[in-house]
C-alpha angles and dihedrals in degrees: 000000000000127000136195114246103220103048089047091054087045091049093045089042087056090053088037099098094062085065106119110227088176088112107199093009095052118100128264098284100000088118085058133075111235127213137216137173098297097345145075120207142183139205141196111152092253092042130048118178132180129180138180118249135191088236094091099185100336093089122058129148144041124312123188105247096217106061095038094046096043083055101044084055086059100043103083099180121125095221126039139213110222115183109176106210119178102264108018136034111223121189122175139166135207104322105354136043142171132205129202140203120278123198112195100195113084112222101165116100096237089155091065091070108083118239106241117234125212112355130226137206110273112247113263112249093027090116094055086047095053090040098051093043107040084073092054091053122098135251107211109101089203091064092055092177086054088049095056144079106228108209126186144165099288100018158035123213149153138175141178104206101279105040125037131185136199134190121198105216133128106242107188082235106142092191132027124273134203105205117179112255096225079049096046093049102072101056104079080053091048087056096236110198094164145048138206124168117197113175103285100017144057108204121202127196134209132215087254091055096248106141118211112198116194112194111245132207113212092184094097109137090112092055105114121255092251092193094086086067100049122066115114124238134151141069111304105245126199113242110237125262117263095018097139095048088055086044086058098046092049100048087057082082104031097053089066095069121111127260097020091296093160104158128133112198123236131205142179132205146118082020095290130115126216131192127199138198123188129172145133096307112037140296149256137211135185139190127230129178117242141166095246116123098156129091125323109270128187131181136165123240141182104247099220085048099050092044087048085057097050091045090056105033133059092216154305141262138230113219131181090266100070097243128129109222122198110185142158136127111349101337123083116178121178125189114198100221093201105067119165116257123207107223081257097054092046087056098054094049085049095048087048097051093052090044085057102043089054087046088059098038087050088048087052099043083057088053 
């Protein structure tokens, strides 16, 4: 049987997102793309994806995802020779070739995520939403209501104690849903252009016909009234100049942190602006002038995010209350610039600051 390269990576890439990344903790063959007659599916407990695939009834069982996505990136051939053994799976072009394990036995409970029924357009404007929240979202399993994208009937929102983030839109939820952010994310990616919602799922297809399921939550009478925190006050303010391209500068460095840690820091003083980028393997940090003569502010921002606001939106504004308000159209983000510090966590800003500051009076000592 012989397969083209491209359109299996495409059709792996759509199911991609099921795939567990919990280590220890995942389920027995949520790290493996199963396969059944015509279809591959994944499964994570909050993401269920299915695809269709060009194996009809050859290819059947659980292979591990590693090993089988690390090899197609190597095989550069534009056709593939795919040979289902009983227990492996080989595929090889023209001089080399690789073969992975093949269960057979399917462990994972595919039957516990509920088929959707008749599909829907997906609302204009829903992939934004999803894109501009998801950032504002936690990251602490132990806060749920920090860790999910609250989405109602006019609106779409998150927020993790500091930032929050809304999104005017009419839905077409009748009732109120609670989506895991790190869910949520992958669908403007995915290319959703339809909806369906069962009891415990909302299920979203592409143009190709691969369905991604999230597992929702309708339980959301706890969630906090955000509108308190959104009105917008204060002076509008131009963003400076380059700033994306700092952003991007300093998240080569930040995106390297653990646990999906991606965050650049921001402050304001002496009118100037800094960014600043920190990870694994080092940092970054970058200057920009500002109108800003009032107290020294920081805050801590998800780059994409905070280059997608500047993109869309011609600035911010400062008010009293020592938030900093982005706002146009239907997306509203604010950033509370007074965020309570541990002693530990004092310390480090302060040790940073000094790092960076002999970092500057060393640059300017060479010139």
């Amino acid at each position: 049987m012989q397969i083209n390269r491209d359109e299996f990576l495409q059709i792996l890439e759509y199911v991609r997102p099921g795939l567990s990344t919990k280590g220890e903790k995942e389920l027995e063959q949520s790290s493996c793309f199963v396969f059944k007659p015509g279809q591959v599916q994944t499964y994570n407990e909050d993401i269920c994806c299915r695809a269709s695939t060009p194996f009809n009834g050859e290819l059947k069982g659980a292979v591990p995802s590693g090993p089988l996505l690390a090899m197609m990136d190597k095989l550069v051939e534009e056709t593939l020779d795919v040979e289902v053994g009983e227990t492996r799976v080989s595929l090889k072009g023209k001089n080399r070739g690789f073969h992975v394990n093949l269960e057979g036995e399917i462990h994972l409970p595919f039957e516990t995520v509920e088929k959707p029924g008749k599909f829907a357009p997906l609302p204009e404007g829903f992939l934004d939403a999803a894109r501009l929240t998801c950032p504002c979202a936690g990251r602490k399993s132990d806060e749920f209501l920090n860790t999910c994208v609250h989405i109602t009937a006019t609106h779409v929102e998150a927020f993790d104690n500091y930032q929050v983030g809304r999104y005017k839109i009419k839905t077409g939820f009748e009732t109120p849903a609670l989506i895991k952010a790190e869910a949520l994310k992958h669908v403007p990616p995915f290319g959703a252009t339809e909806i369906a919602r069962t009891e415990n799922w909302t299920h979203f297809k592409n143009a190709a016909g691969a369905i991604m399921s999230c597992r929702h939550f309708n339980e959301t009478s706890e969630y906090p009234d955000l509108s308190e925190v959104l009105p917008v006050t204060g002076d509008q303010m131009a963003f400076p100049k380059g700033l994306v391209d700092a952003i991007a500068n300093a998240e080569e460095f930040s995106r390297l942190n653990p646990d999906d840690e991606n965050y650049v820091r921001i402050e304001l003083r002496n009118n100037k602006l800094k960014i600043t980028g920190e990870g694994a393997s080092g940092g970054y940090w970058e200057r920009k002038k500002i109108t800003y003569a009032g107290p020294k502010i920081v805050f801590l921002v998800a780059p994409q995010l905070l280059s997608e606001l500047i993109r869309q939106h011609s600035g911010y504004r400062l008010d009293g209350n020592e938030r900093l308000i982005v706002s146009s159209g239907r997306f509203r983000y604010v950033v509370c610039l007074s965020k309570e510090l541990t002693d530990a966590e004092l310390e480090e800003l302060k040790a940073k600051d000094r790092e960076a500051d002999a970092a500057e009076a060393a640059g300017k000592d060479e010139e």
